[in-house]
DOGU-820941 format. One line per 5 residues: number of its first residue (from 1); their letters; for each residue y, z, x of N, C-alpha, C. Coordinates in steps of 0.2 Angstrom, whole numbers. Layout:
BEGIN
NUM) A) Y Z X Y Z X Y Z X  ...;
end
This chain:
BEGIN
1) XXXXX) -6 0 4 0 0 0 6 0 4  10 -3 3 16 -4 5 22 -2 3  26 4 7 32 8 5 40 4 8  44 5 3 48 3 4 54 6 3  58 10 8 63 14 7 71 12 8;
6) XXXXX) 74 13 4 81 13 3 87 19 4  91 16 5 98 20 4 99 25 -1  97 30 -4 97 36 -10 105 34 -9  110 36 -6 117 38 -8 119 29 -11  116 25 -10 119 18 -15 116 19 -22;
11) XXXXX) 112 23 -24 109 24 -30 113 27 -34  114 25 -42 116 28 -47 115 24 -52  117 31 -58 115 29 -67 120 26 -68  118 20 -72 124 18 -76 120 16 -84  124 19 -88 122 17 -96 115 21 -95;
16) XXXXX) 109 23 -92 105 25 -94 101 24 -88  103 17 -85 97 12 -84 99 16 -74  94 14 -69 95 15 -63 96 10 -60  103 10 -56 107 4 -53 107 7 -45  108 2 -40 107 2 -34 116 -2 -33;
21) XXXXX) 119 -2 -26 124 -4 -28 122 -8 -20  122 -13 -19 120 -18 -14 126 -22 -11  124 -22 -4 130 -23 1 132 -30 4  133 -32 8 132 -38 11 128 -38 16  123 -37 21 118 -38 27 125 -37 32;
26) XXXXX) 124 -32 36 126 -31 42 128 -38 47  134 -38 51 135 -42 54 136 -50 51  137 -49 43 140 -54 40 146 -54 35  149 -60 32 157 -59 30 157 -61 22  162 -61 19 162 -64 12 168 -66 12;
31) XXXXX) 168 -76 13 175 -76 11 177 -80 6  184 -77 4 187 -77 -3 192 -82 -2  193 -86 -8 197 -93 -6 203 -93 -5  206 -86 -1 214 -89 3 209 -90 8  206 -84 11 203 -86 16 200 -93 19;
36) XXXXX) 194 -95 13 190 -102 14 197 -108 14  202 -108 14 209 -113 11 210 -113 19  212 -109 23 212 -107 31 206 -109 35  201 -108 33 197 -109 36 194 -118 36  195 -121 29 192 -127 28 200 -132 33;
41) XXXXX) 207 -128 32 209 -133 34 211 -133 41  208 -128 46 206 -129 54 200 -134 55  195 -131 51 187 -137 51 188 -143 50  196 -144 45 196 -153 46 200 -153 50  205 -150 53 210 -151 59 204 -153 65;
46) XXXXX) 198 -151 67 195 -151 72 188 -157 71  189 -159 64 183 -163 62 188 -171 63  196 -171 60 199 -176 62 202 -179 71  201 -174 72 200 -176 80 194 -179 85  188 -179 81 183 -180 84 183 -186 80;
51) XXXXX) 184 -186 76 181 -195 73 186 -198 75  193 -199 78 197 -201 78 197 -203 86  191 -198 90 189 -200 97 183 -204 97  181 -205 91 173 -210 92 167 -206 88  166 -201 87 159 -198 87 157 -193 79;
56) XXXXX) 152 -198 78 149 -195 71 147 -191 70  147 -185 62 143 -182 62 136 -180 59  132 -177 63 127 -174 60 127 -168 57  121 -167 54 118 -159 52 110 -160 53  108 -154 54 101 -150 56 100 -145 53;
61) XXXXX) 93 -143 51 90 -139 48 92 -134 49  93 -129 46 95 -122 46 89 -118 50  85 -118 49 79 -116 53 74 -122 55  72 -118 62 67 -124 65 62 -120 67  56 -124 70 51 -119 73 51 -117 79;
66) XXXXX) 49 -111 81 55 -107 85 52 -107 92  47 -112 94 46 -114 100 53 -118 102  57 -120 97 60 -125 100 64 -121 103  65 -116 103 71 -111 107 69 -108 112  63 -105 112 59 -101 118 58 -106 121;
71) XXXXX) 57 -111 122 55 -117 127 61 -118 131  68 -117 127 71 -119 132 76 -112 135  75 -107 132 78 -100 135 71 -95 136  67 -97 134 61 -91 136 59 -86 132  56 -82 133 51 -78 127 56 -71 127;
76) XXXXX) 62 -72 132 68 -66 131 72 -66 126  72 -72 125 78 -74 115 75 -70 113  68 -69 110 66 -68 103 69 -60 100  72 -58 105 76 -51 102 83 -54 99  83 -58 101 90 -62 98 91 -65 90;
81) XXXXX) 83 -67 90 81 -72 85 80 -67 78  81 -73 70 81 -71 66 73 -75 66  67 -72 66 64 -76 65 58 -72 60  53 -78 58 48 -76 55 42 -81 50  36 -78 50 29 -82 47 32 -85 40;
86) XXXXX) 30 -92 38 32 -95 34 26 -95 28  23 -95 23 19 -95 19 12 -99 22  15 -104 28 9 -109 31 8 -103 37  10 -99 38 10 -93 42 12 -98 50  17 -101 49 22 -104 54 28 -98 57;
91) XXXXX) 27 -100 64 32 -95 67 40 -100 66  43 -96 62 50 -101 60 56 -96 62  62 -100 64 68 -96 66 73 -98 64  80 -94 61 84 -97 59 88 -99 65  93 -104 66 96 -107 74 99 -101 75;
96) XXXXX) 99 -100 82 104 -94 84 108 -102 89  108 -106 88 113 -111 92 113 -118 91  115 -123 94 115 -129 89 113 -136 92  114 -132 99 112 -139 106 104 -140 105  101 -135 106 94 -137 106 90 -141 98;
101) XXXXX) 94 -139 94 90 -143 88 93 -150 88  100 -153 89 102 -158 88 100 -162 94  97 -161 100 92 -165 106 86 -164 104  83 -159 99 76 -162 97 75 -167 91  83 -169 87 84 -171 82 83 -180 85;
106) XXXXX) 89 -179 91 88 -186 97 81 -188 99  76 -183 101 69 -185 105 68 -188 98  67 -186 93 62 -187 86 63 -196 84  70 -195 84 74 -201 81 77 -206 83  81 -202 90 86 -207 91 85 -212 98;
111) XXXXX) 78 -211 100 77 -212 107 80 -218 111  78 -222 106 79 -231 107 85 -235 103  89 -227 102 96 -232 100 100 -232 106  106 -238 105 111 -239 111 115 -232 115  115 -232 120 117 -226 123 126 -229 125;
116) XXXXX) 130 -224 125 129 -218 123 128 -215 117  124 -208 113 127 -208 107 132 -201 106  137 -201 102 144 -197 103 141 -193 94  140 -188 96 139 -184 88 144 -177 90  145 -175 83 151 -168 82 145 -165 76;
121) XXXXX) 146 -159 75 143 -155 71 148 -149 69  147 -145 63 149 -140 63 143 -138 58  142 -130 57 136 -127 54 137 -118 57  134 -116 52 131 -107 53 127 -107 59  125 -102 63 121 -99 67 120 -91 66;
126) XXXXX) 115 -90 69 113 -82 66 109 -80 73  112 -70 74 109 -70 82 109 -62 79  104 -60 81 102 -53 79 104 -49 85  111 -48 85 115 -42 91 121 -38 88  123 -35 92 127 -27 90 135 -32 87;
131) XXXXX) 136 -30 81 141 -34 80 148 -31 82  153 -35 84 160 -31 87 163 -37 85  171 -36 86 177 -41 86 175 -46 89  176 -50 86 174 -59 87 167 -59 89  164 -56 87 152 -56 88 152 -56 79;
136) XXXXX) 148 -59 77 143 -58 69 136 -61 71  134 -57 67 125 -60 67 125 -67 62  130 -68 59 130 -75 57 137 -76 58  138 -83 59 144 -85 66 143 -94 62  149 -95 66 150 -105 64 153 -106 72;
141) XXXXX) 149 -111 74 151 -115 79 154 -123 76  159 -126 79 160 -133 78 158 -135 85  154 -141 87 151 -143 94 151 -151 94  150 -153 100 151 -162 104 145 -161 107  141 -167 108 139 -168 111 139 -177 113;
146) XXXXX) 138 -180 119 139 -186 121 130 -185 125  125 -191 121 119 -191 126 119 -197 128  117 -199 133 115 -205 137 120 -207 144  124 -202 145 127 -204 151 129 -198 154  128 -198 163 128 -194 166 134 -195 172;
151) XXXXX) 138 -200 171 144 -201 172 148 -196 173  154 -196 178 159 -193 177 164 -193 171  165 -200 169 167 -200 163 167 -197 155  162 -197 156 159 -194 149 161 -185 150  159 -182 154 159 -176 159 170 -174 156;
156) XXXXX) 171 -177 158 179 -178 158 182 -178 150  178 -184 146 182 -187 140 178 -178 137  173 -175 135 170 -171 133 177 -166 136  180 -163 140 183 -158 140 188 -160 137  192 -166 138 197 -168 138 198 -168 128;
161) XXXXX) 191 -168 123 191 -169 117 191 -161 117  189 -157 119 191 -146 117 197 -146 118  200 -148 123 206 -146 124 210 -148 118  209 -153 116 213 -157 111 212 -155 104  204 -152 102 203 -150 96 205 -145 97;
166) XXXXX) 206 -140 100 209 -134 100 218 -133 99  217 -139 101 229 -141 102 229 -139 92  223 -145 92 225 -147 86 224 -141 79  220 -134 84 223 -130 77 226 -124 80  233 -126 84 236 -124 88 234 -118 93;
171) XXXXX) 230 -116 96 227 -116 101 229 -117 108  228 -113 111 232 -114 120 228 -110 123  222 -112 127 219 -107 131 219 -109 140  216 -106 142 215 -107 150 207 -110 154  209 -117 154 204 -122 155 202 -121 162;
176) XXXXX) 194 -117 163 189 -115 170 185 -122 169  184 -125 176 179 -130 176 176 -128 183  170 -129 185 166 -126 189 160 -132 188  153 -130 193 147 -137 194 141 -132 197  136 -132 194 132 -129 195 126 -133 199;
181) XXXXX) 129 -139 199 126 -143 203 126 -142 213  132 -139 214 135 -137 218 133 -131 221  134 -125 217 129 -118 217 121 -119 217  118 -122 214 111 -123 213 107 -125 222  114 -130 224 110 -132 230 111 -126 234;
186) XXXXX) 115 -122 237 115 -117 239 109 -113 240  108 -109 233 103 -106 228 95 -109 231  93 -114 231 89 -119 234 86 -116 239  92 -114 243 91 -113 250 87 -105 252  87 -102 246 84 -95 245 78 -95 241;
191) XXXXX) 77 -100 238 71 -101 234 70 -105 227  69 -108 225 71 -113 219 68 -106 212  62 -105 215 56 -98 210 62 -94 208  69 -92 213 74 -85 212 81 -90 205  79 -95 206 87 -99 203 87 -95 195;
196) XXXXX) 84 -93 192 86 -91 185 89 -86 184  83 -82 189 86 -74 191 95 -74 192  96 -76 197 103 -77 201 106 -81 197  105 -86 192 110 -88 189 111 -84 183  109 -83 180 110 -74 174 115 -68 176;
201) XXXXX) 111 -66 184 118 -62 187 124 -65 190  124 -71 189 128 -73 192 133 -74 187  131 -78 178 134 -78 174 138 -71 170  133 -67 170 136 -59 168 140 -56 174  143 -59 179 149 -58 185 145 -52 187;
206) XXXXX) 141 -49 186 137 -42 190 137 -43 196  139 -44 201 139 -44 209 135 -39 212  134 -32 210 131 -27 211 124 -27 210  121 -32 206 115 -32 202 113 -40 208  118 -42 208 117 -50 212 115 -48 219;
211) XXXXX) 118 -44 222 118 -41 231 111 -37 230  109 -34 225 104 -28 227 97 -34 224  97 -39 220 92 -44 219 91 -48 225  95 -51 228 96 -54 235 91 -49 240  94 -45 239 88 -40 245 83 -38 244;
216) XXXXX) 82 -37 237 75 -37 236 70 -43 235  74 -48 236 71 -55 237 72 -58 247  76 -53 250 74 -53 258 78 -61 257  84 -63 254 88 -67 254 90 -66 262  92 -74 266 94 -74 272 103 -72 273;
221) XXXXX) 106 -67 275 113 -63 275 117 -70 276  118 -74 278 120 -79 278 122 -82 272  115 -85 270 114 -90 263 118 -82 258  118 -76 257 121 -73 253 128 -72 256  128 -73 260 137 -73 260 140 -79 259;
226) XXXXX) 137 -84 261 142 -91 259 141 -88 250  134 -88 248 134 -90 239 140 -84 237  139 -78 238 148 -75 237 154 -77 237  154 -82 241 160 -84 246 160 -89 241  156 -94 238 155 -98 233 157 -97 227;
231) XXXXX) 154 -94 222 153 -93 216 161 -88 215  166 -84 222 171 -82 222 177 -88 222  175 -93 223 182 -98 223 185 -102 218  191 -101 220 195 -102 212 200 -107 216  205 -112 210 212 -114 213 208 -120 216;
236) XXXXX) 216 -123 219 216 -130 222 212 -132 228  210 -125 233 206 -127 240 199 -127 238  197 -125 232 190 -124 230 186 -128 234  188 -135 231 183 -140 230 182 -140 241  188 -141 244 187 -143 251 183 -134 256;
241) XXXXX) 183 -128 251 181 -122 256 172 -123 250  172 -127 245 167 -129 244 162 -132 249  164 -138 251 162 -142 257 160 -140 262  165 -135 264 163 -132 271 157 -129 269  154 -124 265 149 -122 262 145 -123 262;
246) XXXXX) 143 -129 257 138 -133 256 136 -140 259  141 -142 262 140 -148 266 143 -154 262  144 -161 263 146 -167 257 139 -169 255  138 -163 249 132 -166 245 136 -171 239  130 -174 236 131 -178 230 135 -173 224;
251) XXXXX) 133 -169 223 137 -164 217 144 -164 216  147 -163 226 154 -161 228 159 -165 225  155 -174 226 158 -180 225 156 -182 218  153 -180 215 154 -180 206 160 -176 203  157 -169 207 163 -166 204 170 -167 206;
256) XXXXX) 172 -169 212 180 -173 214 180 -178 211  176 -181 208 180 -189 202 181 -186 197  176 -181 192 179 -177 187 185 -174 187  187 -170 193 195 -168 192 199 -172 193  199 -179 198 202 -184 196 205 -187 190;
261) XXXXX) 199 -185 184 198 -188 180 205 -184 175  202 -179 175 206 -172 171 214 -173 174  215 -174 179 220 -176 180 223 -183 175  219 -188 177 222 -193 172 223 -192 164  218 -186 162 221 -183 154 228 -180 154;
266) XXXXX) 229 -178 161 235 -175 160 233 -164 158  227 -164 159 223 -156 158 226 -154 163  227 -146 162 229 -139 166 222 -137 166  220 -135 172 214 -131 175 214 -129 182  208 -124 182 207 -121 187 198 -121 189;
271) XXXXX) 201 -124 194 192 -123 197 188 -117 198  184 -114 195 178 -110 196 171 -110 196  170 -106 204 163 -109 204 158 -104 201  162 -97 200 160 -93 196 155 -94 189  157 -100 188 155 -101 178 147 -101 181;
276) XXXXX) 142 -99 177 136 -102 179 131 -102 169  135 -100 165 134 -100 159 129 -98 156  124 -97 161 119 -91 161 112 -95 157  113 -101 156 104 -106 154 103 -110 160  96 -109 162 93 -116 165 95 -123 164;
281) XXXXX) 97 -125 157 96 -131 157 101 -134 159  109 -131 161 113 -135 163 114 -136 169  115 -142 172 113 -145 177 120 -148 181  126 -149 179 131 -150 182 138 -148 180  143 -152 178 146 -149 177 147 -144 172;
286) XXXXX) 151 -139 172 151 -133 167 159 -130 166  160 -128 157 167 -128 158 168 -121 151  174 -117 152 177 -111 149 182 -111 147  183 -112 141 189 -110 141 193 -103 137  197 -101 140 200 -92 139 203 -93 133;
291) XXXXX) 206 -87 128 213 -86 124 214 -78 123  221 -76 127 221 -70 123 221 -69 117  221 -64 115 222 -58 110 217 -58 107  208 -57 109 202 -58 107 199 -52 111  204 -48 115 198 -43 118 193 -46 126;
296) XXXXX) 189 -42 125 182 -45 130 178 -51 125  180 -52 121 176 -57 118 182 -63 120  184 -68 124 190 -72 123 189 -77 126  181 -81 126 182 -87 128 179 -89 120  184 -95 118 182 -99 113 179 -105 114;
301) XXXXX) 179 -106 120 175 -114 119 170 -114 125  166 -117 128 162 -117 131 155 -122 133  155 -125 136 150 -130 137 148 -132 146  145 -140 145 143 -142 150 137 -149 152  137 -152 157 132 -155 155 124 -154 156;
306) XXXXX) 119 -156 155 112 -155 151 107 -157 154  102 -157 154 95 -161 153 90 -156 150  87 -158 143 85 -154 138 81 -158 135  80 -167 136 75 -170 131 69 -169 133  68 -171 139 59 -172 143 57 -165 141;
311) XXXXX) 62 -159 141 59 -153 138 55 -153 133  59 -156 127 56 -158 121 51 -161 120  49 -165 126 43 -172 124 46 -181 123  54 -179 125 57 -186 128 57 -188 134  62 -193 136 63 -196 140 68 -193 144;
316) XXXXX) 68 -192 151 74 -187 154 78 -190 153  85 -186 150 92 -189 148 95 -184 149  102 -188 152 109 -187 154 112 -184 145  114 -178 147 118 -177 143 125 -170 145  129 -170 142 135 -167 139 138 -165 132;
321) XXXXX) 141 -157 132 143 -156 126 144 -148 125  148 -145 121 152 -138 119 149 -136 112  151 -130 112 154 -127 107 159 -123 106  163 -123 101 167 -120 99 168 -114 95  168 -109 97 165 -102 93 173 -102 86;
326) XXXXX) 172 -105 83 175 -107 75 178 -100 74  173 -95 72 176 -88 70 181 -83 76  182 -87 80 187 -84 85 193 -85 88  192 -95 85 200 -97 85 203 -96 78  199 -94 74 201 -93 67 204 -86 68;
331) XXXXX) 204 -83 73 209 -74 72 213 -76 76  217 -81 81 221 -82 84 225 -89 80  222 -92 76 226 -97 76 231 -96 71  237 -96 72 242 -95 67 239 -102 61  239 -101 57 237 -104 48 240 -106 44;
336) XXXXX) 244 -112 42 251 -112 38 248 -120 34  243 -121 31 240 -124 27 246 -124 21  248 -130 19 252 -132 14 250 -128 6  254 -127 4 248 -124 -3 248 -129 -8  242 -130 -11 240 -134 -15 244 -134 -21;
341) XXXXX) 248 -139 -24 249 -138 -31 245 -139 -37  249 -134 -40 244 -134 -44 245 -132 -51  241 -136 -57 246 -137 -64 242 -133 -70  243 -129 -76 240 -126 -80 241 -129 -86  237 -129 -90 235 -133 -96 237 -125 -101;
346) XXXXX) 243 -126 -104 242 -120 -109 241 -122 -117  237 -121 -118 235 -123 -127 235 -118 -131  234 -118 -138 235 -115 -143 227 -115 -149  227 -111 -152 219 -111 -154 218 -118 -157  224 -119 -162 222 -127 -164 222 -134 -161;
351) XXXXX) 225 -132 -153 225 -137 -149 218 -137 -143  217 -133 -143 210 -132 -138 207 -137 -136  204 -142 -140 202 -149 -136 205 -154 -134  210 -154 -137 216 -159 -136 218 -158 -128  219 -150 -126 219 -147 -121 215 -149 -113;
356) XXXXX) 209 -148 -118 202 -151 -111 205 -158 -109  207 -163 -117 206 -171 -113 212 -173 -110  218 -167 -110 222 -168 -106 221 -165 -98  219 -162 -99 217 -156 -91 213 -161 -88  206 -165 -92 203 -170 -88 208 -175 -84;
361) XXXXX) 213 -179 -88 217 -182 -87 219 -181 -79  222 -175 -80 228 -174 -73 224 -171 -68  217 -170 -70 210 -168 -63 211 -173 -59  214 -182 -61 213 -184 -57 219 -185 -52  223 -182 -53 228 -182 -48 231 -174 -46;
366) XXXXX) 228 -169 -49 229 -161 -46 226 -159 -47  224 -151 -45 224 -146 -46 224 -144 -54  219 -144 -56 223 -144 -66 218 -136 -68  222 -130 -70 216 -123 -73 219 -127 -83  214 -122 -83 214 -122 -92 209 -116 -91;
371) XXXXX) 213 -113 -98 212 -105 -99 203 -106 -103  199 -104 -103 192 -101 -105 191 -96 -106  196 -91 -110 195 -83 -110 197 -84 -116  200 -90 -119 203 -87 -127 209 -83 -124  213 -85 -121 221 -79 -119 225 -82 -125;
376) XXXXX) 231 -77 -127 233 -79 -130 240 -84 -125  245 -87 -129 251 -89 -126 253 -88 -120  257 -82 -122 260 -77 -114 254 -76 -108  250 -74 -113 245 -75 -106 242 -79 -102  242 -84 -107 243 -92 -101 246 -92 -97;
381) XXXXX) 253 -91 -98 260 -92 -95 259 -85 -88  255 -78 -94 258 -74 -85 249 -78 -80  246 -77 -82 239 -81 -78 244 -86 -74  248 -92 -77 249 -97 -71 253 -93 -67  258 -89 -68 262 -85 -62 257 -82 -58;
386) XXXXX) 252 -80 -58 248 -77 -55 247 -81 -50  242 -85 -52 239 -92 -49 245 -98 -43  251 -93 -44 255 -97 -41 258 -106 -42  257 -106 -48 257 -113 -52 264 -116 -54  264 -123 -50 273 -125 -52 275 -128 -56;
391) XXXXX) 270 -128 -62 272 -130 -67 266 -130 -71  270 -130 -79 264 -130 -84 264 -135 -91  258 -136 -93 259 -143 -98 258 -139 -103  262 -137 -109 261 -133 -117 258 -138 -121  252 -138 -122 249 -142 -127 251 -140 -134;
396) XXXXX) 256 -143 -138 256 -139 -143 257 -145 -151  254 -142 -157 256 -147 -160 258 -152 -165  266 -148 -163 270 -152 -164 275 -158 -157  271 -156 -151 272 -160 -148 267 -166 -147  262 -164 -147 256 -169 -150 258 -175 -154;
401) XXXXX) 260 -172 -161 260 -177 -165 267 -181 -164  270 -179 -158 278 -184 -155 274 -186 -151  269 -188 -148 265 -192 -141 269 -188 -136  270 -182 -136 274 -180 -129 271 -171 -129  271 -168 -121 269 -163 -120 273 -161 -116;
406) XXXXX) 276 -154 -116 282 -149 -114 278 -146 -107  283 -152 -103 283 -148 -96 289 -144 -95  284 -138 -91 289 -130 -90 289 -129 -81  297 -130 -79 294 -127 -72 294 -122 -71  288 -119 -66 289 -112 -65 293 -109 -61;
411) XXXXX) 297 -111 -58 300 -109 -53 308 -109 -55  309 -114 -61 317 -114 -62 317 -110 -70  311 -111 -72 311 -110 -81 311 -116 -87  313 -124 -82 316 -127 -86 311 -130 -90  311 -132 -96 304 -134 -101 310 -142 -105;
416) XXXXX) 303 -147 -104 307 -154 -107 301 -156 -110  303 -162 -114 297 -167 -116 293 -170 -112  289 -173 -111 287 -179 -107 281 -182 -109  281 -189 -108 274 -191 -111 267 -190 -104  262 -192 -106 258 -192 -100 259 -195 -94;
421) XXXXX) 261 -201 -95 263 -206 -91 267 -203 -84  273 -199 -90 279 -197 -84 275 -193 -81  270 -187 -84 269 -181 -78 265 -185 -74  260 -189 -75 256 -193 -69 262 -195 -65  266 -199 -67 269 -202 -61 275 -197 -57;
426) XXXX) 277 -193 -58 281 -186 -56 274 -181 -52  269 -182 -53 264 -180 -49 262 -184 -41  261 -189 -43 260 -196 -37 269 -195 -34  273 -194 -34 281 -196 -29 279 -194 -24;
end
C-alpha cells in the first residue's frame, strides 16, 4: 500500500466538504497578462532579429529520452534532471536545455540538407536545483544555432546576432570571447584522460580545487603554470602572451580571424581565456556575456561552437550557437510595450445580440470586450475604465433604429453618433 502525505496546515473545511488549498510547484511562476504583454513583446523584439538575420524557427519536444542528455553531460546531470518511467516503462526527461535535442532533431532529419542550416528557437526548460534570483526550476531560454560550418565566419556572425538581439530589447552587457581550442591544447600536454576534470574547475573559476587536482594528478610545474598564466589572460595582449604559451598552433590563427571579424561588426569585447563553460562538447570558440543588476547570477547570454552529431549517431559536424537566459534579461530590461487599444461594446438587455454582431465586427480591427456578466449600464461604463479602454460603442435602441452607434471617449467624456463605417475607419488612421 501506498502512503501519501501532505501539508496538514494547507487543509481546511469549507461548506462541510474538506478542501486542500494547492500552490504552484516550487521554483516556478504564474504570469498574469501585464506581465505576459512584457514578456511576449521582448520574445518578438528577439524573434524579429533573428529572422531578419536569415534563420528559421524550430520547436522540439518537451521531453525526450534521457539518454539523450547523459550522453552528452554524463550520468552527473541526472540530479539535475526532471526525469521519469513512462507507462512503456521508458526512462524519459523533461529538457533541462535545448542544444542537445535540436542536434538530435538535425542527426534524425536534417542530415542531407544544404549546409549551412541557421535555426532560432525559444521554449521552457526545467532543471531540478535550489531556486534563487534569476535560477527557476522552470526557466525560458531563446537560442541560435548555425550547423554546418566551422568557419570563422559563422563563429563571428553567431555573436555578432546576441549582441544585437539583446540591443534590441535594450540590453547592454560586457561581451568575454575566449577558445578552448587553445586551452585544450595546453591541457593535452597533461593528459587528454584529465581534460574534463580541469575544464569544470576551470569553468567554476576554483583555482584552489584546480592547483590541488594538478598535483594529485603529478601535473608537470611547468605545463601548470603556463595553464594559470593561460586561462588568467584577459585584454588586448592576450592573443600574442597566448602564443608565447602555446606556440602558433591552428586554434591561435582561427581565433585571430574571429576577432578580426568582431571587429568588422563593430563589437566591444574582451578576450578571456578564462571561459571554459564547463561541457566537453565545446570545441572552440566560446563566448559570455555580463549585465549588472542580476547579482552572482549575471551572465545572460552564453554560448560557443560544437561538435555533438557523431555523438548522436551522425555525421561529425561543425557547429555553433547560444542561449539566451529569457528570464534574466526580462528583470533588467526596461519594458515600455505600447498599450493596446482597446474598445468595449456596452449593450442594454434588449440589445444583447445586436451587441455580439457588432463586437464581432470591430474583432477585426481591435481589441473589442463585451460584458458576459449581465452588468447593468454603469457597470459597463466603470468595467471599461478599469480595463483601461479609449473608447466605447453604446449599443442602444434608439440608436440602432437611426443605423448609428454612440461613440464615447474615455478619456475626454465626449459621446457622438457614428455609423460603423466611421468607427472602422477612425480605428485604421
Amino acid at each position: 500500500m501506498t502512503y501519501r502525505f501532505i501539508n496538514t496546515k494547507n487543509i481546511f473545511k469549507a461548506k462541510g466538504r474538506i478542501t486542500m488549498e494547492l500552490q504552484k510547484p516550487r521554483g516556478t511562476r504564474d504570469f498574469l497578462p501585464e506581465e505576459m504583454n512584457k514578456r511576449r513583446y521582448i520574445e518578438n523584439k528577439l524573434r524579429g532579429v533573428a529572422a531578419h538575420w536569415g534563420y528559421g524557427e524550430i520547436k522540439t519536444p518537451t521531453f525526450e529520452h534521457i539518454e539523450l542528455f547523459t550522453l552528452k553531460s554524463g550520468e552527473g546531470i541526472l540530479g539535475e534532471i526532471y526525469n521519469f518511467k513512462d507507462k512503456g516503462e521508458r526512462e524519459i526527461a523533461l529538457r533541462p536545455e535545448l542544444t542537445a535535442p535540436v542536434v538530435r532533431m538535425y542527426v534524425e532529419e536534417l542530415q542531407r540538407s544544404p549546409k549551412p542550416l541557421k535555426f532560432f528557437y525559444f521554449d521552457n526548460c526545467f532543471r531540478y536545483e535550489r531556486p534563487q534570483k534569476g535560477r527557476f526550476r522552470e526557466f525560458f531560454q531563446f537560442g541560435v544555432e548555425i550547423i554546418g560550418s566551422s568557419r570563422p565566419e559563422s563563429d563571428a556572425e553567431v555573436i555578432a546576432l546576441a549582441v544585437e538581439m539583446l540591443k534590441s530589447a535594450g540590453v547592454r552587457g560586457d561581451l568575454h570571447v575566449g577558445n578552448l581550442g587553445i586551452v585544450r591544447a595546453l591541457i593535452n600536454e597533461i593528459g587528454s584522460q584529465h581534460q574534463s576534470k580541469i575544464m569544470r574547475l576551470v569553468d567554476k573559476k576554483d583555482d584552489k580545487g584546480l592547483e590541488e587536482f594538478l598535483d594529485t594528478i603529478h601535473a608537470p610545474d611547468d605545463i601548470k603554470g603556463k595553464l594559470f598564466r593561460l586561462i588568467g589572460l584577459h585584454g588586448e595582449n592576450a592573443i600574442h602572451e597566448a602564443r608565447e604559451l602555446v606556440g602558433d598552433i591552428d586554434a591561435i590563427t582561427q581565433f585571430k580571424a574571429l576577432l578580426d571579424l568582431l571587429d568588422v561588426y563593430g563589437l566591444e569585447y574582451q578576450v578571456d581565456f578564462g571561459i571554459a563553460r564547463g561541457l566537453d562538447y565545446y570545441t572552440g570558440m566560446v563566448f559570455e556575456i555580463y549585465c549588472e543588476g542580476l547579482g552572482a547570477q549575471n551572465q545572460v547570454c552564453g554560448g560557443g561552437s560544437y561538435r555533438l552529431a557523431a555523438l548522436f549517431g551522425g555525421e561529425d559536424t561543425a557547429s555553433t550557437g547560444y542561449a539566451i537566459g529569457f528570464d534574466r534579461i526580462m528583470e533588467i530590461c526596461e519594458v515600455n510595450p505600447e498599450p493596446a487599444k482597446r474598445m468595449v461594446v456596452v449593450s442594454f438587455e434588449d440589445t444583447r445580440k445586436e451587441a455580439i454582431v457588432i463586437a464581432m465586427k470591430l474583432r477585426e480591427h481591435i481589441d473589442t470586450y463585451l460584458d458576459v456578466m449581465g452588468r447593468k449600464f454603469k457597470d459597463q461604463i466603470a468595467y471599461a475604465n478599469t480595463i483601461g479602454a479609449s473608447h466605447v460603442i453604446i449599443v442602444g435602441k434608439n440608436e440602432l433604429d437611426a443605423g448609428k452607434l454612440a461613440l464615447k471617449d474615455m478619456k475626454t467624456g465626449d459621446q457622438e453618433l457614428v455609423s460603423m463605417e466611421e468607427v472602422v475607419a477612425r480605428i485604421n488612421k
